[in-house]
PASEBA-1860 file (N, C-alpha, C; in nm, 3 decimals):
! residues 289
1> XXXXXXXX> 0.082/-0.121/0.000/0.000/0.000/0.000/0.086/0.127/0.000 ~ 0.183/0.130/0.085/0.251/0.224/0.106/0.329/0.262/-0.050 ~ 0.361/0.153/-0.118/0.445/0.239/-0.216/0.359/0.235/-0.348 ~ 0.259/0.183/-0.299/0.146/0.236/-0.443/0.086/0.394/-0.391 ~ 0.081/0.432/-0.288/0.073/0.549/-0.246/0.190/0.639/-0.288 ~ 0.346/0.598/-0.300/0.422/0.646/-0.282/0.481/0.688/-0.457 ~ 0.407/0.610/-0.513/0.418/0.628/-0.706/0.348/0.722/-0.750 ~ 0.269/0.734/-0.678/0.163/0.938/-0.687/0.197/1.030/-0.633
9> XXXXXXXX> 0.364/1.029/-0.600/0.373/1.128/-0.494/0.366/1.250/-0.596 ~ 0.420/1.285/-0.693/0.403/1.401/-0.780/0.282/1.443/-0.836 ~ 0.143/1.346/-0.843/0.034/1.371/-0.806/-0.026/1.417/-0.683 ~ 0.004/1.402/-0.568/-0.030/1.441/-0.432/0.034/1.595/-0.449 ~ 0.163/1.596/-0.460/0.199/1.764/-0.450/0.128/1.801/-0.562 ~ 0.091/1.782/-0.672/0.011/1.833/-0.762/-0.084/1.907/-0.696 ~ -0.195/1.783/-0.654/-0.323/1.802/-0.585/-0.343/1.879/-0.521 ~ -0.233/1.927/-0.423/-0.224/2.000/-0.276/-0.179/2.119/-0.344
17> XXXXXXXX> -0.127/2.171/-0.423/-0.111/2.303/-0.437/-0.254/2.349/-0.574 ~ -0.350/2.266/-0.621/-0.459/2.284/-0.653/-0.595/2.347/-0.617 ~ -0.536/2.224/-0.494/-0.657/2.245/-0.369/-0.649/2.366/-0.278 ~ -0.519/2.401/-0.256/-0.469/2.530/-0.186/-0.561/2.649/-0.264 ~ -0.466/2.638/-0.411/-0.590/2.763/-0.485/-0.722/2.755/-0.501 ~ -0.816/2.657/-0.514/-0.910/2.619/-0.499/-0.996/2.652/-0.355 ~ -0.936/2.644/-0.252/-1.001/2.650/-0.146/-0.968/2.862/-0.159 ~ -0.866/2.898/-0.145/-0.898/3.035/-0.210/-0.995/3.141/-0.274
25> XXXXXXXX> -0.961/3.076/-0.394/-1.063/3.128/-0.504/-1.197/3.096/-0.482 ~ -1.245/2.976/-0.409/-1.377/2.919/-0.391/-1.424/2.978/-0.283 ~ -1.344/3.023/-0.180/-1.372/3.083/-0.051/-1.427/2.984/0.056 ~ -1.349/2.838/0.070/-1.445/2.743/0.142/-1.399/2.802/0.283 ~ -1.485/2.791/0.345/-1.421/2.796/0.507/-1.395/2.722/0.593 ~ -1.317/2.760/0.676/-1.253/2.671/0.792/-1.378/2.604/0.866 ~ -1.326/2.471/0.896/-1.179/2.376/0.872/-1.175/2.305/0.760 ~ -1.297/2.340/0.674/-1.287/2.235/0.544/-1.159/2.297/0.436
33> XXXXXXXX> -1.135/2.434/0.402/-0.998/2.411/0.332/-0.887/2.386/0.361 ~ -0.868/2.366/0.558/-0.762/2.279/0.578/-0.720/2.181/0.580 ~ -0.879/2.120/0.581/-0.888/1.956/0.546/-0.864/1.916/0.402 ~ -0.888/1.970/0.329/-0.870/1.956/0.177/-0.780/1.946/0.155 ~ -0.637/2.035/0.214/-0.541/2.057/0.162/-0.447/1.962/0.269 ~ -0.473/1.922/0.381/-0.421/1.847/0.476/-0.418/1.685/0.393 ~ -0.491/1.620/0.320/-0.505/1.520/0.256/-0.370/1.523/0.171 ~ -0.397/1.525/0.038/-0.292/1.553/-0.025/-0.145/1.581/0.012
41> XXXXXXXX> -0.142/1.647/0.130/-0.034/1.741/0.130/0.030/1.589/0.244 ~ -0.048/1.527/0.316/0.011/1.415/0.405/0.075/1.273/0.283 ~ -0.017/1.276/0.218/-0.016/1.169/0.108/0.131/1.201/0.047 ~ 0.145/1.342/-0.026/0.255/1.352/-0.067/0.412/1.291/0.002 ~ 0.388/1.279/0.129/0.511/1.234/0.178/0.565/1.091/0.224 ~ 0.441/1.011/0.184/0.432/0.921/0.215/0.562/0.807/0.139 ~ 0.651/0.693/0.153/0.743/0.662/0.068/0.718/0.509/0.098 ~ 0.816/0.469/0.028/0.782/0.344/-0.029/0.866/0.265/0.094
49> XXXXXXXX> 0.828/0.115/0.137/0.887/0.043/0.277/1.034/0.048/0.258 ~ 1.095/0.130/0.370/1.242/0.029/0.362/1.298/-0.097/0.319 ~ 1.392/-0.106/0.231/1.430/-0.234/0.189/1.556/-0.264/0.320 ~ 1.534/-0.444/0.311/1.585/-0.469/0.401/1.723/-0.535/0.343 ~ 1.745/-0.528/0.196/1.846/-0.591/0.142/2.000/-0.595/0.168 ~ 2.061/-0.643/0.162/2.189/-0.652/0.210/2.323/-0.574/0.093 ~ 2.420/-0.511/0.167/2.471/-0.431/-0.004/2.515/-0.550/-0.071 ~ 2.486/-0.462/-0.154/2.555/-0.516/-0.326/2.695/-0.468/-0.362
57> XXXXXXXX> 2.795/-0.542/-0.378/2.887/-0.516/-0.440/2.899/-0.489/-0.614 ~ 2.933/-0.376/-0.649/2.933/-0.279/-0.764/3.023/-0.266/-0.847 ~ 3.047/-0.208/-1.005/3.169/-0.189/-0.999/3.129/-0.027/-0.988 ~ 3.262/0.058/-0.940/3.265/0.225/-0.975/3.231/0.252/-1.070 ~ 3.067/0.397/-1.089/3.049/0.440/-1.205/3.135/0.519/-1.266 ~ 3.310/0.578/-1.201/3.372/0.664/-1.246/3.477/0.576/-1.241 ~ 3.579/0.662/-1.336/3.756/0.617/-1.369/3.837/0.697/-1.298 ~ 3.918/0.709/-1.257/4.053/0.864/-1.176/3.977/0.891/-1.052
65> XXXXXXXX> 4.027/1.022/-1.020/4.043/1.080/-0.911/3.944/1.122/-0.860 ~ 3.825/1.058/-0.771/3.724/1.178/-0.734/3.675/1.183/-0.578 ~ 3.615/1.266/-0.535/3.547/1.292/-0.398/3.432/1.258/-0.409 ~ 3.382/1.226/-0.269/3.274/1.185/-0.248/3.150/1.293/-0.152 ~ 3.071/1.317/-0.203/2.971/1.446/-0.150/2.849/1.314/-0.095 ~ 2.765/1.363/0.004/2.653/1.375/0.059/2.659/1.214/0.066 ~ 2.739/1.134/0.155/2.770/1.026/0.101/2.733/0.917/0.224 ~ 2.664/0.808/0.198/2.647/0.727/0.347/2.716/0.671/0.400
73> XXXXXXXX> 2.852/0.682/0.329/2.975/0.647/0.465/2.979/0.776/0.556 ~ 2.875/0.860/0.538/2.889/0.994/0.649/2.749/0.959/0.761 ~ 2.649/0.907/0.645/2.529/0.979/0.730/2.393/0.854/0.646 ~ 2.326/0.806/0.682/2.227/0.752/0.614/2.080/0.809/0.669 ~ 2.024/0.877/0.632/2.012/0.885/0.425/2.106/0.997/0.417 ~ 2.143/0.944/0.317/2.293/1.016/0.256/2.233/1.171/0.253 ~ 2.124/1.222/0.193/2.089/1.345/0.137/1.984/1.407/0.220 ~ 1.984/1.304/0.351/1.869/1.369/0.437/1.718/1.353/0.428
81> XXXXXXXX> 1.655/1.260/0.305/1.610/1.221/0.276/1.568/1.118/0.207 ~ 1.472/1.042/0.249/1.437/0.889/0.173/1.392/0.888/0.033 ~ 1.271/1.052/-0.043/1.237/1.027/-0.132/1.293/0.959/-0.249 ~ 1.252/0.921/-0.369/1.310/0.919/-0.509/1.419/0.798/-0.458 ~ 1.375/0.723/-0.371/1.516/0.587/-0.381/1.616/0.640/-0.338 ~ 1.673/0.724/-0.230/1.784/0.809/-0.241/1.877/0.780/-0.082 ~ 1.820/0.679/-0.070/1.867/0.586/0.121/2.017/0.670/0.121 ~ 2.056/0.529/0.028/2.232/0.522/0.021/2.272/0.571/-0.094
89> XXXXXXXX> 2.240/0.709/-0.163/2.280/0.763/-0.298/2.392/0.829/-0.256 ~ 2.478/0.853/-0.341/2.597/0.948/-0.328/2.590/1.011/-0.460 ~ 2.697/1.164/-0.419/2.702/1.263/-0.516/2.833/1.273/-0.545 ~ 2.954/1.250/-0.657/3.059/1.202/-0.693/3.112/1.376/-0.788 ~ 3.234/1.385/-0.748/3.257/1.481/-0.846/3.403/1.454/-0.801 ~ 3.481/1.560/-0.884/3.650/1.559/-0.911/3.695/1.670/-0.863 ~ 3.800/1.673/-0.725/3.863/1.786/-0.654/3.904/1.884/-0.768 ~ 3.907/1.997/-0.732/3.955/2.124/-0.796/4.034/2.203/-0.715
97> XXXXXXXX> 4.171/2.250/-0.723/4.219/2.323/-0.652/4.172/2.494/-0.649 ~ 4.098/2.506/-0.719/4.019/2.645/-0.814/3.968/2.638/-0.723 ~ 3.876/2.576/-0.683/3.771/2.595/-0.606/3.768/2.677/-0.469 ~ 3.645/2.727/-0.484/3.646/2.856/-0.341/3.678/2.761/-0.246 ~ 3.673/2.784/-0.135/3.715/2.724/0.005/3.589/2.677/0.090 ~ 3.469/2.843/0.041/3.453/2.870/0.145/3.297/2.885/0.027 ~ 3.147/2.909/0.040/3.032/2.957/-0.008/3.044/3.135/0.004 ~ 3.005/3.185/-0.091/3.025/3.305/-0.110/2.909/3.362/-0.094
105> XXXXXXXX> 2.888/3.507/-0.115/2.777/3.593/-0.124/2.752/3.650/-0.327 ~ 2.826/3.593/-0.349/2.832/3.708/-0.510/2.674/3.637/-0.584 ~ 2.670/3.667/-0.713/2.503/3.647/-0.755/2.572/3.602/-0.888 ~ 2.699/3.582/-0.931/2.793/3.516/-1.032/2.765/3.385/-1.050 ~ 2.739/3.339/-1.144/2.736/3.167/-1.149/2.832/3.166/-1.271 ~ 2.839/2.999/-1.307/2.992/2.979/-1.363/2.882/2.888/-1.475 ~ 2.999/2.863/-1.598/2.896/2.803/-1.677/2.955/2.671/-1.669 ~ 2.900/2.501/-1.686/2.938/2.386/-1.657/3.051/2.367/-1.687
113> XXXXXXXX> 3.096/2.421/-1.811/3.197/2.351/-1.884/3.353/2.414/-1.773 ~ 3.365/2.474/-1.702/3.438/2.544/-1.609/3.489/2.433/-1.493 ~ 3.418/2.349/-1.432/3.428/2.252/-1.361/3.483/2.127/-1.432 ~ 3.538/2.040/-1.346/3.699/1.977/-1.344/3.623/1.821/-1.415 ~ 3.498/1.790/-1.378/3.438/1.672/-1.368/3.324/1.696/-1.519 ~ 3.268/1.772/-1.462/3.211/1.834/-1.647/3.229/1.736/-1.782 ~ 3.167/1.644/-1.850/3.186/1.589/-1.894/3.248/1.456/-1.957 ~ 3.300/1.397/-1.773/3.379/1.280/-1.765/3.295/1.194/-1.767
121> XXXXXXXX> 3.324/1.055/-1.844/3.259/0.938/-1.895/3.184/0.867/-1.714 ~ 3.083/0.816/-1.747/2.985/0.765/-1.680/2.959/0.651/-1.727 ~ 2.983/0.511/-1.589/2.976/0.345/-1.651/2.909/0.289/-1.585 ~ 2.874/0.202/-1.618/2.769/0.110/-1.601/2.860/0.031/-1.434 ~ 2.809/0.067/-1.369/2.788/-0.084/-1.244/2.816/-0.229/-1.236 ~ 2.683/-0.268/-1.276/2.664/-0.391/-1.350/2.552/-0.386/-1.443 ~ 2.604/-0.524/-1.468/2.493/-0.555/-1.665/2.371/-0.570/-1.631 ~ 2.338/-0.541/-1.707/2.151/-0.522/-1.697/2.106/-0.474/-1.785
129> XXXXXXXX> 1.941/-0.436/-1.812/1.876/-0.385/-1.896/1.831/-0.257/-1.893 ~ 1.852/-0.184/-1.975/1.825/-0.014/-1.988/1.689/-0.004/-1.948 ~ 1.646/0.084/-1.846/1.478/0.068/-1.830/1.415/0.210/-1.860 ~ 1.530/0.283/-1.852/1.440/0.445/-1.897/1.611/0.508/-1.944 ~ 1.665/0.565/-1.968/1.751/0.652/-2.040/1.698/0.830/-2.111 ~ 1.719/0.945/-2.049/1.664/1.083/-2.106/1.788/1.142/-2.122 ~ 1.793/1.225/-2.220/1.918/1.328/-2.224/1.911/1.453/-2.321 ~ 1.776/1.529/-2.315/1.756/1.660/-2.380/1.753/1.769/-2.274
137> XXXXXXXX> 1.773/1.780/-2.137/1.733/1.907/-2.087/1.876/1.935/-2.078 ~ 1.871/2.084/-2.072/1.992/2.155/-2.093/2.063/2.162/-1.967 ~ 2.222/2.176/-2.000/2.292/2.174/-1.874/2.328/2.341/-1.838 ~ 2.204/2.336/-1.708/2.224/2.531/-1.643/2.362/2.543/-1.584 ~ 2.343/2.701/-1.575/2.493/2.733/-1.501/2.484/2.695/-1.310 ~ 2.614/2.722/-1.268/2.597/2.661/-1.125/2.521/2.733/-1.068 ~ 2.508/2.658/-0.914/2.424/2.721/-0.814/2.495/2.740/-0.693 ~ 2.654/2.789/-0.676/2.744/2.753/-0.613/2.757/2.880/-0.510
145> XXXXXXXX> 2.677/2.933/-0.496/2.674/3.069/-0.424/2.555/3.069/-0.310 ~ 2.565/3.132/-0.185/2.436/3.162/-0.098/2.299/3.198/-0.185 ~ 2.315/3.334/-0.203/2.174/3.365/-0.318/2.167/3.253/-0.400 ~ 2.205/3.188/-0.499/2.185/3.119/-0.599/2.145/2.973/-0.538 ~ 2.208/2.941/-0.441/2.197/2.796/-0.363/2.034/2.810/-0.337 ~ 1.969/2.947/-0.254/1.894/2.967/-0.181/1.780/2.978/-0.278 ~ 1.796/3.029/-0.389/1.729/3.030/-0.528/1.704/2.862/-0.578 ~ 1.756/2.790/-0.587/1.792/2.654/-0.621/1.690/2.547/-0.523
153> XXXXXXXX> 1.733/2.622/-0.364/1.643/2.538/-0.298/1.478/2.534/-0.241 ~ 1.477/2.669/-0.240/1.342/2.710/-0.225/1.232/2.696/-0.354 ~ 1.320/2.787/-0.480/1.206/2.814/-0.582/1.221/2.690/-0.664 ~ 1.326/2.685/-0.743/1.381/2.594/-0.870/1.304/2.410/-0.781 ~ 1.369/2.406/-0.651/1.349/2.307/-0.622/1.178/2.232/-0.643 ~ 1.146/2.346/-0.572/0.972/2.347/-0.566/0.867/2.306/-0.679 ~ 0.959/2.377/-0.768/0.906/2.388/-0.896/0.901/2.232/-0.978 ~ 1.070/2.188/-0.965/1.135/2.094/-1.022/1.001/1.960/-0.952
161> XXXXXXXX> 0.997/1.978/-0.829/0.896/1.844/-0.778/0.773/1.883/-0.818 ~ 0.723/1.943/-0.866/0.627/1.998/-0.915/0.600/1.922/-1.081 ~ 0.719/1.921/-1.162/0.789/1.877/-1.251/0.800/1.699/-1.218 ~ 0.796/1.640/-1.137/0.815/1.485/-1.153/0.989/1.481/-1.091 ~ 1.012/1.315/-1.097/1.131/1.283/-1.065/1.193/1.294/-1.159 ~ 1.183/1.332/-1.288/1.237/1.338/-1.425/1.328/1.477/-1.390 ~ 1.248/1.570/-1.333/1.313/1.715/-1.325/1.397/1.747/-1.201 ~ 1.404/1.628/-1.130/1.458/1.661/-1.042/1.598/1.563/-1.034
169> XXXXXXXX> 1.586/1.451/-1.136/1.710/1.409/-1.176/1.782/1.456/-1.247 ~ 1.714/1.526/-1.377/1.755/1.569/-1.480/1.770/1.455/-1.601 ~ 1.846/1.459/-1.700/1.884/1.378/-1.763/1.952/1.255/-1.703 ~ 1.906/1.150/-1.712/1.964/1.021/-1.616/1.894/0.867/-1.689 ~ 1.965/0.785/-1.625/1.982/0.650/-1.675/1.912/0.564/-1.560 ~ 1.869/0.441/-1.574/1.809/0.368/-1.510/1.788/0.233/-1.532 ~ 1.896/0.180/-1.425/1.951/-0.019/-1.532/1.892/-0.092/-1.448 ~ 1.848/-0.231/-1.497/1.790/-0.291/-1.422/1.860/-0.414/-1.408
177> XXXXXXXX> 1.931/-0.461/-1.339/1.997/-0.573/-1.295/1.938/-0.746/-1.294 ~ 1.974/-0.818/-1.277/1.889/-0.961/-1.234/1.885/-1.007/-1.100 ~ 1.930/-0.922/-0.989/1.895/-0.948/-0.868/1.778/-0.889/-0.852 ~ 1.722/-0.794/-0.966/1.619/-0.689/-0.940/1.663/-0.535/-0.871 ~ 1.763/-0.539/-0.837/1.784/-0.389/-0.858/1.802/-0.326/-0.934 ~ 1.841/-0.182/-0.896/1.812/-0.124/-1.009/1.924/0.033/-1.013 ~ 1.999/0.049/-1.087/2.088/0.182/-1.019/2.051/0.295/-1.115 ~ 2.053/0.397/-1.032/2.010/0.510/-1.141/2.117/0.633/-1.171
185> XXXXXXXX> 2.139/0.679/-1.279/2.274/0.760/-1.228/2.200/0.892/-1.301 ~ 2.216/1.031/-1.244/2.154/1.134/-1.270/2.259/1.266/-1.299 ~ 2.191/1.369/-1.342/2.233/1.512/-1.355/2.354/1.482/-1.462 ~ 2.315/1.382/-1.579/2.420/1.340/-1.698/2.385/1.475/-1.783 ~ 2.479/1.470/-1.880/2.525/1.597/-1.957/2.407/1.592/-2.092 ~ 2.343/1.711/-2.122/2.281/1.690/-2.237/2.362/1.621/-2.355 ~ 2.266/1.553/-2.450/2.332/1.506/-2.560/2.456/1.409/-2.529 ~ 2.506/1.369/-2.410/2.535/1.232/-2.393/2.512/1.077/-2.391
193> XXXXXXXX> 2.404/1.055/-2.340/2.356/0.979/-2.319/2.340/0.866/-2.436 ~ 2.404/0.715/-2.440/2.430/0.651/-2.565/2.364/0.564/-2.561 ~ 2.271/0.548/-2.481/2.169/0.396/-2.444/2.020/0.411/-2.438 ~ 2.001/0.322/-2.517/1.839/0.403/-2.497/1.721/0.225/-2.430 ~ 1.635/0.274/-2.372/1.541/0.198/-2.310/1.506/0.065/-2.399 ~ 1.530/-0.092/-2.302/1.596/-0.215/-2.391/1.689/-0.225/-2.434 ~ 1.822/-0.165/-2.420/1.922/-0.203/-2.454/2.021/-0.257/-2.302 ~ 2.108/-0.374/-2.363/2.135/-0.448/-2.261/2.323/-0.389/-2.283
201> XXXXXXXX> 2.369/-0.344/-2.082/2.485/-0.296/-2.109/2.552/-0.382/-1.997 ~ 2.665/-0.368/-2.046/2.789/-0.468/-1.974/2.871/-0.381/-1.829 ~ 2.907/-0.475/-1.756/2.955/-0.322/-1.635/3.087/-0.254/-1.715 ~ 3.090/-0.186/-1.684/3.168/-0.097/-1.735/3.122/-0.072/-1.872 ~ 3.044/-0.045/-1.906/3.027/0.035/-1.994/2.980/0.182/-2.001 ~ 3.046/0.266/-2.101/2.996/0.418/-2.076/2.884/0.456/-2.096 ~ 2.789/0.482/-2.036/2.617/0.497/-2.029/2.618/0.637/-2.096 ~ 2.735/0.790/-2.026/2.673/0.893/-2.040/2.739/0.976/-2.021
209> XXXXXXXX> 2.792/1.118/-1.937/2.907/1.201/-1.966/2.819/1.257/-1.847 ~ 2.899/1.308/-1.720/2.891/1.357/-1.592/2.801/1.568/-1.660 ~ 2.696/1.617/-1.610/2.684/1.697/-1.662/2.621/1.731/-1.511 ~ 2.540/1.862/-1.529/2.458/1.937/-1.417/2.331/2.029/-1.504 ~ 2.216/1.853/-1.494/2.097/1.874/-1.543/2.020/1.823/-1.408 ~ 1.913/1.894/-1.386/1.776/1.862/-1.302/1.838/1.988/-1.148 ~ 1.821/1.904/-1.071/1.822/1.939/-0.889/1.958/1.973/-0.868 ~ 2.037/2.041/-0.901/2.203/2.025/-0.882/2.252/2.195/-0.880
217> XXXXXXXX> 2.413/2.187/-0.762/2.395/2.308/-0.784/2.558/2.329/-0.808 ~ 2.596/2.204/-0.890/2.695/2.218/-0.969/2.740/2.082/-1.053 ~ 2.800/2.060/-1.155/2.866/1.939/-1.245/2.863/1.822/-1.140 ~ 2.824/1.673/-1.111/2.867/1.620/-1.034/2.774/1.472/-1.107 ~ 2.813/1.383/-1.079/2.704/1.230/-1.037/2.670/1.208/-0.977 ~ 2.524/1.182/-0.970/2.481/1.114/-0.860/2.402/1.001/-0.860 ~ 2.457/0.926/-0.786/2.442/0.787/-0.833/2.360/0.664/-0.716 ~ 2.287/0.616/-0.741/2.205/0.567/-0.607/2.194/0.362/-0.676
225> XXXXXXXX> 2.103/0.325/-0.571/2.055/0.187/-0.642/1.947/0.176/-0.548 ~ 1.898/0.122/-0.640/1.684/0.083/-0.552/1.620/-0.029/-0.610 ~ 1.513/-0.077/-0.558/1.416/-0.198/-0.529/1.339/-0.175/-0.644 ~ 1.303/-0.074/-0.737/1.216/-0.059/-0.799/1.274/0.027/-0.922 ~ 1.277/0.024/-1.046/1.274/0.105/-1.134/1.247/0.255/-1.146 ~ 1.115/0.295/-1.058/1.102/0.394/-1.042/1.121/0.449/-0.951 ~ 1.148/0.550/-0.971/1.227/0.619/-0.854/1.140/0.666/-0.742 ~ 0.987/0.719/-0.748/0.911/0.767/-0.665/0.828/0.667/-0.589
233> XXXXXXXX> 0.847/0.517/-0.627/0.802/0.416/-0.578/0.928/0.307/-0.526 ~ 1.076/0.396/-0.526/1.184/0.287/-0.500/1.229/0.331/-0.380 ~ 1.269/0.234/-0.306/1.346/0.189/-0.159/1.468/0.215/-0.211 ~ 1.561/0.284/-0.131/1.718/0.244/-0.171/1.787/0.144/-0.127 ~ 1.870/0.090/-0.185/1.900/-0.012/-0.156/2.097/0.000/-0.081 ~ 2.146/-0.054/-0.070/2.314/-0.025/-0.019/2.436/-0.057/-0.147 ~ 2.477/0.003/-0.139/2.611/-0.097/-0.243/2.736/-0.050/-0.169 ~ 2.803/-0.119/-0.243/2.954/-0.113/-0.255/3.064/-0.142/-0.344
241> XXXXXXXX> 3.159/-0.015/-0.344/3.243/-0.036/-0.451/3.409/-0.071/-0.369 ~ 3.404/-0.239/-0.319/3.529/-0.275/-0.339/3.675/-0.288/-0.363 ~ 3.662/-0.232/-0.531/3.804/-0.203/-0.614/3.805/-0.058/-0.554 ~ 3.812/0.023/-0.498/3.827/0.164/-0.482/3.945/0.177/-0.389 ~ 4.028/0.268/-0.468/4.147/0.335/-0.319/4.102/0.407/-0.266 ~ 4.121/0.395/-0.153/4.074/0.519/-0.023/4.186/0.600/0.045 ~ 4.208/0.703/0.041/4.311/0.762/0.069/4.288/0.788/0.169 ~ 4.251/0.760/0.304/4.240/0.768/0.459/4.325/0.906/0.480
249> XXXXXXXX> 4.410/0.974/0.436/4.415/1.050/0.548/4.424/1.168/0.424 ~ 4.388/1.178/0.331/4.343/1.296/0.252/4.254/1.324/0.164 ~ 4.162/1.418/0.244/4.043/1.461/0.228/4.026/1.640/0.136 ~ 3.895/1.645/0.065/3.872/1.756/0.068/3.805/1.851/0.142 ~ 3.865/1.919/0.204/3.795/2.031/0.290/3.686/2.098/0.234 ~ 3.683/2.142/0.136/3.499/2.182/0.054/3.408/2.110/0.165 ~ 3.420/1.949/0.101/3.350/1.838/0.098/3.283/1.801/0.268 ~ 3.485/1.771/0.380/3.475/1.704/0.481/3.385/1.751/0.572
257> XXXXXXXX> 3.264/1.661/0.648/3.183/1.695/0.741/3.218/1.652/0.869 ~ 3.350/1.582/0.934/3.408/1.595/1.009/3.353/1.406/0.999 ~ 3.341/1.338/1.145/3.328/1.209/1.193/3.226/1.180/1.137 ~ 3.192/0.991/1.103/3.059/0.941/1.075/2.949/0.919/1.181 ~ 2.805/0.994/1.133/2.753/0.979/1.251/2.719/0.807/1.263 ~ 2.690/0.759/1.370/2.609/0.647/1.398/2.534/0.543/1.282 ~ 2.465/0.633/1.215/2.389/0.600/1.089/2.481/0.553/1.009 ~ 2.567/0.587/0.961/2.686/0.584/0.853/2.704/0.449/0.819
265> XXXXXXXX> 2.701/0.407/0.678/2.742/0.281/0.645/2.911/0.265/0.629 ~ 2.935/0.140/0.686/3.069/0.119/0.679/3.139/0.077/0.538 ~ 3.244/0.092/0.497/3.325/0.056/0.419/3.269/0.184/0.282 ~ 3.223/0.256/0.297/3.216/0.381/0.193/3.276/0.503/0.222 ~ 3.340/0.574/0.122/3.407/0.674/0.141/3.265/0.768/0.205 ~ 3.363/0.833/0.318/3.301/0.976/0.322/3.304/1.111/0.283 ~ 3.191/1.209/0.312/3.209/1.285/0.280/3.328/1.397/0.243 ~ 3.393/1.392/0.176/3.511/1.467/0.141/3.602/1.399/0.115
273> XXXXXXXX> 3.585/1.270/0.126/3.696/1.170/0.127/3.753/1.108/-0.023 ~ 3.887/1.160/-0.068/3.948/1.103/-0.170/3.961/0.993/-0.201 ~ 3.942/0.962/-0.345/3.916/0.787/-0.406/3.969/0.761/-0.517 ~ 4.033/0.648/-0.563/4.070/0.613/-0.709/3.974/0.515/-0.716 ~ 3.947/0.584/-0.891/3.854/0.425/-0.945/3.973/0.413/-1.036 ~ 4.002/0.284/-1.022/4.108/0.257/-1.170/3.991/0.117/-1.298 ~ 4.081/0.092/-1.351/4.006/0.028/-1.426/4.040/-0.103/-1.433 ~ 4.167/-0.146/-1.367/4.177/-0.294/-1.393/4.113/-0.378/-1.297
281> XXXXXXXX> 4.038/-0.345/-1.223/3.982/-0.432/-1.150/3.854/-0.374/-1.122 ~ 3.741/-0.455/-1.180/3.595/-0.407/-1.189/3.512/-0.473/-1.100 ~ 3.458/-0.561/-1.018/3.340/-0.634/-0.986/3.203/-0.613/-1.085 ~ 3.205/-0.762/-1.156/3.120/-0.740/-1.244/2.992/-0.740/-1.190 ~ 2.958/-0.722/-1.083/2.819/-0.717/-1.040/2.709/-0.860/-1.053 ~ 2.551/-0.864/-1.043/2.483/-0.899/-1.059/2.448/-0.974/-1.224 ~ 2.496/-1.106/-1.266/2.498/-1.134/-1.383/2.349/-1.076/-1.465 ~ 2.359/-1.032/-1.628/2.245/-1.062/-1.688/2.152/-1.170/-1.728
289> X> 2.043/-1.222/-1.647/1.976/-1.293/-1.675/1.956/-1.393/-1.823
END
């Protein structure tokens, strides 16, 4: 019940900001337009059961050098939230010594192609079957500033769920494995994307090119795995990437959120925490059926 409730969630926020104007314009009175809008607006948050699955060993969707953002070797749910399958998702990008230190005040944004990670190849996990693949919305400039962040999270965001899980991934991929999971990798670069829905890919293969399309407030991957294909009806599920160097004692300061809390899954880089993916050693994952 819960996650057939939880596959309308972009219908429920629909509803509830309908009913909001509706009870308005109609002039119903209290308590019935709070009740109206109290429905919907509870429904909307409703998510799909925790999966109780055990991780999966993966191969890395990236090659070289990268950090790890919003990540559940810090904190589970990685992003502070369960929606959209997003338990144990992480957000992957490539240190920059450029980079501010610190969040600024300026109203300047940068255009993608400026960032270090911007267009680096994006691979497949494991083999499985293509279940959705998009790659026409355009890649905006960052959101790397207070005003612009604050712009990003309040309005753009609002809007974007308003928009479906489509807009809030952006351009993204979605494989379906034979254990039945399912990994989704998001905010890919317009006009990357080389796989289209039914096509069967091998791990390591290049799905797509790292971009900053949908919910993002700069170039990065983000990369999750779930119980369900769809994202507004999927549980997240755990993985792990194995072949990875961990550089234990050098971190990016941008990134580092200091100790793992309690929650934190073990054996994943944390937040800020430096990683090699190399390529000679992959874990081929979950065979294709």
């Amino acid at each position: 019940m819960k996650r057939a409730i939880a596959r309308l969630q972009t219908w429920w926020l629909r509803l509830f900001v309908l009913t909001v104007v509706a009870t308005i314009v109609l002039d119903v009175p209290r308590p019935y337009d709070l009740m109206a809008a109290a429905v919907p607006f509870v429904l909307a948050f409703v998510r799909a059961p925790r999966s109780e699955r055990p991780p999966v060993d993966l191969a890395p969707p990236v090659r070289g050098r990268w950090v790890a953002i919003n990540s559940p070797g810090s904190a589970v749910p990685s992003h502070g939230v369960k929606a959209y399958g997003q338990m144990y998702a992480v957000d992957l990008l490539q240190p920059s010594a450029d980079a501010p230190a610190k969040v600024g005040w300026s109203v300047r944004t940068q255009a993608p192609e400026t960032f270090a990670c911007f267009g680096e190849p994006v691979h497949a996990m494991a083999p499985g079957a293509v279940v959705h693949a998009s790659g026409t919305q355009r890649d905006h400039r960052s959101r790397d500033t207070w005003p612009t962040l604050l712009w990003m999270m309040i309005v753009e965001a609002f809007v974007r769920e308003l928009g479906g899980a489509a807009r809030i991934l952006g351009n993204h991929v979605i494989v379906e494995h034979a254990d039945g999971t399912c990994a989704a990798y998001a905010h890919l670069r317009r006009g990357s994307v080389r796989v289209r829905a039914g096509d069967r890919v091998a791990a390591g293969e290049q799905l797509a090119e790292v971009g900053n399309t949908g919910n993002t407030s700069e170039p990065h991957l983000h990369v999750q795995l779930m119980d369900d294909p769809r994202p507004v009806a999927a549980a997240g599920v755990p993985m792990r990437w194995p072949d990875l160097t961990v550089d234990d004692g050098e971190t990016d300061p941008r990134w580092s959120t200091g100790d793992p809390k309690p929650t934190a899954m073990s054996g994943f880089p944390r937040n800020g925490q430096l990683f090699d993916a190399g390529t000679s050693r992959c874990h081929p994952g979950p065979e294709v059926p």
